[in-house]
C-alpha positions in Angstrom: -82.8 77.0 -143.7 -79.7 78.3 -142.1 -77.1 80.5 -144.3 -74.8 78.8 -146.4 -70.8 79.4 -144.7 -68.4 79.4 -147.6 -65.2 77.3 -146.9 -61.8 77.9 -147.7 -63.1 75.8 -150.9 -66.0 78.0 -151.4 -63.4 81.2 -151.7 -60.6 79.1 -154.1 -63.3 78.4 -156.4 -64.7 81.7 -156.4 -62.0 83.7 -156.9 -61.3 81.4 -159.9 -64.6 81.7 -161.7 -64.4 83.9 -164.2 -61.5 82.0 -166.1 -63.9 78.6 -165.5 -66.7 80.4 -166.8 -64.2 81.9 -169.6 -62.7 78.2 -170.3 -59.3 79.3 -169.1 -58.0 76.6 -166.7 -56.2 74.0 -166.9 -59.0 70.7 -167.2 -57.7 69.2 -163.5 -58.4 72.9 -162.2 -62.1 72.4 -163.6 -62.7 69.2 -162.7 -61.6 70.2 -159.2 -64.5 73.2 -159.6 -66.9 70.7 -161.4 -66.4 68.7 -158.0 -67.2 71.4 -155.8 -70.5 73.0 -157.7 -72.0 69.0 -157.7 -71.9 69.1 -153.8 -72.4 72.8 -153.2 -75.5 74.6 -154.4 -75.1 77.8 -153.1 -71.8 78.1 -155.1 -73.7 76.7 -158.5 -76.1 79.2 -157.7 -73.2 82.2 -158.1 -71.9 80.6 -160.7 -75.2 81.1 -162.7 -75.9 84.4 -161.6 -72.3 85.1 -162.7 -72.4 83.6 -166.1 -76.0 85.0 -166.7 -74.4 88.6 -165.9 -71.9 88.3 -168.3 -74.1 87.2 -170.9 -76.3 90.2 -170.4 -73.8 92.6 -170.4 -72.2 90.9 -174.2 -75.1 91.7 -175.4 -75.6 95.3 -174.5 -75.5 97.5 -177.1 -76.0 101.4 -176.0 -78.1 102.9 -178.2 -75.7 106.1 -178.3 -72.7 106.3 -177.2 -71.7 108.9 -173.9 -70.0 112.5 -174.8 -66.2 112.6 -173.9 -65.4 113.7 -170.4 -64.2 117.2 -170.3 -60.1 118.3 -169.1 -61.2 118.7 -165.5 -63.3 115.4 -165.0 -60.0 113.4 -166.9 -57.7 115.2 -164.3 -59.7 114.4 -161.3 -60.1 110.6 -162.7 -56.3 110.5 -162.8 -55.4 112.2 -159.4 -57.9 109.4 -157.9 -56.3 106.9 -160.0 -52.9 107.9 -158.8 -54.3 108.3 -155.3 -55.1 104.6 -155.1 -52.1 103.3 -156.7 -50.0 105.5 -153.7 -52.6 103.7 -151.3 -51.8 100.1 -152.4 -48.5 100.5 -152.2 -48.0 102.2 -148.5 -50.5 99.1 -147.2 -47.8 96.9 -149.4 -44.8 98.4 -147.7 
């Protein structure tokens, strides 16, 4: 069996699962999807996995919750955040 190549269509409908999953297009952007997963099993087969992941984590439930992260760690997160954000926009620029 050779490897499935995702399309351009592939990647549009991709990018725009979650909000099918979540109900959140408009009904002509999900019949367009619809159209694609009838014809494209590799894609369906995401679109399970996805909607099976989601379900799973719903229903997690931690049994305890974590200890709050300490000064340093909530400094470090930011500088990192900050770092990224700087990043994005020098590649944007």
């Amino acid at each position: 069996m050779e490897p499935h190549v995702h399309t351009k269509k592939c990647q549009e409908v991709l990018s725009r699962l979650s909000d099918y999953l979540n109900v959140d297009l408009p009904p002509d952007a999900c019949a367009e999807i619809d159209a694609h997963l009838a014809g494209c099993p590799p894609c369906v087969e995401f679109a399970e996995s996805l909607q099976k992941t989601v379900e799973i984590c719903r229903r997690y439930r931690p049994a305890e919750l974590p200890a709050p992260i300490g000064q340093e760690a909530r400094e470090q997160l930011l500088e990192a955040y900050r770092r990224m954000l700087d990043a994005r926009r020098t590649r944007g620029a």
